[in-house]
N, C-alpha and C positions, 0 to 999 in steps of 0.2 A: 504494500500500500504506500503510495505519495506520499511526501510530508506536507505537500500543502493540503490533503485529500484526510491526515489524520489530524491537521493544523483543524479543518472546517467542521470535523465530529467531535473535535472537544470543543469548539465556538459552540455549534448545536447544542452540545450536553449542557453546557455552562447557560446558554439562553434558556432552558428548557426549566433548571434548577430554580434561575431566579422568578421564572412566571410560575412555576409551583410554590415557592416563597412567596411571592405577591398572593396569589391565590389563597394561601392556608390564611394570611394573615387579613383580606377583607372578610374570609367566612367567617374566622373566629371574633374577631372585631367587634363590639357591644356598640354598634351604628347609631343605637336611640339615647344613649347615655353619653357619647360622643355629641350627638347632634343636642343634647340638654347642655352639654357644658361649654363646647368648646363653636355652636354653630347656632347662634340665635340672634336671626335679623335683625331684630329691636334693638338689642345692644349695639352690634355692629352698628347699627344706622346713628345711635347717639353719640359714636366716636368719629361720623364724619362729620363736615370734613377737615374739622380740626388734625387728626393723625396725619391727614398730607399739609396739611396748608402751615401745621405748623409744628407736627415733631417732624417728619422727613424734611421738613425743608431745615429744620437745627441740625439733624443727624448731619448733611450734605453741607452744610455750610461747616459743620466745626471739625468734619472731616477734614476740608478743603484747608480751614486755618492750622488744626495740625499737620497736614500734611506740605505745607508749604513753610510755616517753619520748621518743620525736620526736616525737610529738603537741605535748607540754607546753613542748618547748624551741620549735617551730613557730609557734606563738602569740606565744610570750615574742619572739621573732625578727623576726615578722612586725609587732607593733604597734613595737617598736624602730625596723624599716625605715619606719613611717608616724607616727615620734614628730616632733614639734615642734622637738627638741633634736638639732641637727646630728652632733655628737657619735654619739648611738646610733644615727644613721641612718649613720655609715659604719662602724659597730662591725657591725652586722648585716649588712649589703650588703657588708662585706671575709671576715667569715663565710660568708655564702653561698656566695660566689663560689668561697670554696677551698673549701669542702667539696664544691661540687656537682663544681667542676673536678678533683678527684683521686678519682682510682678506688677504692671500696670498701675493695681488698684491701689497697691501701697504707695507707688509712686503719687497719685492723686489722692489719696488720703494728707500725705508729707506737705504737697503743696499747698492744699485747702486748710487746711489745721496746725499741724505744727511749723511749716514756717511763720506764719503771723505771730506764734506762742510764741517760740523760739528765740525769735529776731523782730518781732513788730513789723514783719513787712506784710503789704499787703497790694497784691496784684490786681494789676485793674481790671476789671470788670466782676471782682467780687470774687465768689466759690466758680461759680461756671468758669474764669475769667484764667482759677487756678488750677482749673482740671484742665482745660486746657493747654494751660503752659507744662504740667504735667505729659499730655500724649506727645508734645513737641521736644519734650526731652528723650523720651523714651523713644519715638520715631528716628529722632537724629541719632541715636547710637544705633539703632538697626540698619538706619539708612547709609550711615559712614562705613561701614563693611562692603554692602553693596557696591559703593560710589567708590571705596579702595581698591576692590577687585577688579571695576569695569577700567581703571588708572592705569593699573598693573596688566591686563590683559590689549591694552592698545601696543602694539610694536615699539619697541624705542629707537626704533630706525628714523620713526614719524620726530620723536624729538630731537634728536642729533641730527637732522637732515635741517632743523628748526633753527640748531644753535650755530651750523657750520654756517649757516648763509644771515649769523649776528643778531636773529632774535634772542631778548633776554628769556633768561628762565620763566620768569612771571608770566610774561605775552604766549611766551609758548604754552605753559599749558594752558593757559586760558583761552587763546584760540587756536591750538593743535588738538592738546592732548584728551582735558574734558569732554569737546562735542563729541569726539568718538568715544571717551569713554560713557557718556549717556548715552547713547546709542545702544551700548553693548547690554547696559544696565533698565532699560527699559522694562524687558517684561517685570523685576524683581523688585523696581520700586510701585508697579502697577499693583502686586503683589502686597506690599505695604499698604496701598492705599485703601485695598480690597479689607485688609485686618483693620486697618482703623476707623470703615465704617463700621465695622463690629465692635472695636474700643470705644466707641463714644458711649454703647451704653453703659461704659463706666461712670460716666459724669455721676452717675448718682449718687453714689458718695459722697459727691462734695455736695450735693442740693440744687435745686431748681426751681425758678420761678413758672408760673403759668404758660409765660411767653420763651422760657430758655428750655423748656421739657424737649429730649430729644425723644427717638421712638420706643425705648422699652421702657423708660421711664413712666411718660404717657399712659404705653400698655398697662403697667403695674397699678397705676393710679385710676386707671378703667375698670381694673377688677377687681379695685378694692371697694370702688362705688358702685360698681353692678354686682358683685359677687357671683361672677362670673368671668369664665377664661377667655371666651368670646375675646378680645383686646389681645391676649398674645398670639391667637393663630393670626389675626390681621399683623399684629408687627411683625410673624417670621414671615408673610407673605412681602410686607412690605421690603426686610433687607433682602429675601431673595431676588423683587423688583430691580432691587439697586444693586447686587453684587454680581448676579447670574451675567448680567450684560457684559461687566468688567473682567468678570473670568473669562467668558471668550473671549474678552478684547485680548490679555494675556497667551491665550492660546495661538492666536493669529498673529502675533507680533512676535512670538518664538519659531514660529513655522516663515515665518518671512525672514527674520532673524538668520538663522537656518540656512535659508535658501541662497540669502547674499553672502554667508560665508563659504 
């Protein structure tokens, strides 16, 4: 027998397993006590259209704000970890290292509460203002890894070709070496931004106002007034809305990716 001919009866077999999977699990499934808790119009309908209009559009926006300052510190972090001066190279790689190694939520806990305790400081826009600058910490040590690797993965032929014809170091990588190193880094900070629409609903820890609720937040406060889950099947509906698109974008940018290499 073929190996593409036993390649396409294990495909079958393995197709066949998961729709007997699906199968055992809508029969055994209790559908009316599903549709009691987790599927009841009237609920749903009192949570719009507040849930778009105004947690998805927080979720998208403070995505966007952490994820563009982790961009900016990412960079900043990353050429530090690859600087010449020992000094910034353990300043950045002692950064990393804590932020990538403590969890989110404590990180935003730190920010919200015990900085202000600590040090009397106090970040503008309040607790949401300090969860915030929390995800942007924590995004910039994940994202300086990425943006180190795509640096180091650009040819250094591209920079010595830079220097022989008297561009300074600075110029060159700022207009040699980076654009191709984002290019290479593409799908992995897409990848980031995909996780930090799922990080925002940490904000909750630090608190939220009517108008700053992002979407599980929202959710949560929907079933505590309806007394019903109704609220979080719409909010995982809703991050699958927003992330499913961004995963393929991922997908297609590594296969292109791919293709020009």
């Amino acid at each position: 027998m073929r190996r593409t001919t036993q390649r396409r009866i294990r495909q079958g077999v393995l197709y066949l397993v998961f729709a007997a999977a699906v199968v055992v699990v809508a029969v055994s499934a209790d559908w009316e006590r599903l549709k009691t808790n987790f599927l009841q119009v009237d609920v749903a309908r009192d949570q719009l259209p507040e849930m778009i209009t105004i947690a998805a559009k927080n979720t998208v926006l403070f995505t966007i704000i952490a994820f563009s300052g982790g961009l900016v510190l990412g960079v900043l972090l990353a050429l530090m970890k690859l600087s010449t001066v020992l000094p910034y190279r353990w300043l950045a790689v002692a950064y990393i290292e804590l932020f990538r190694g403590l969890p989110a939520l404590l990180t935003i806990f730190a920010m919200a509460y015990v900085l202000p305790i600590a040090f009397q400081v106090h970040v503008p826009g309040g607790t949401v203002g300090a969860g915030l600058l929390a995800l942007i910490l924590v995004a910039g040590a994940y994202m300086a890894e990425s943006i180190r690797a795509g640096i180091q993965g650009v040819p250094k032929g591209q920079a010595e070709a830079a220097r022989s014809l008297g561009m300074p170091a600075g110029r060159t990588m700022v207009s040699i070496v980076l654009p191709q190193a984002f290019r290479i880094v593409i799908p992995p900070l897409t990848n980031e931004f995909v996780l930090l629409i799922k990080d925002t609903s940490l904000l909750f820890i630090a608190g939220s106002t009517l108008d700053t609720k992002e979407i599980t937040t929202f959710a949560r406060d929907g079933v505590i007034n309806s007394n019903n889950s109704t609220p979080l099947l719409m909010a995982a509906m809703l991050y699958l809305l927003i992330t499913i698109p961004l995963t393929r974008l991922v997908a297609v940018l590594e296969r292109r990716l791919g293709r020009s290499r």
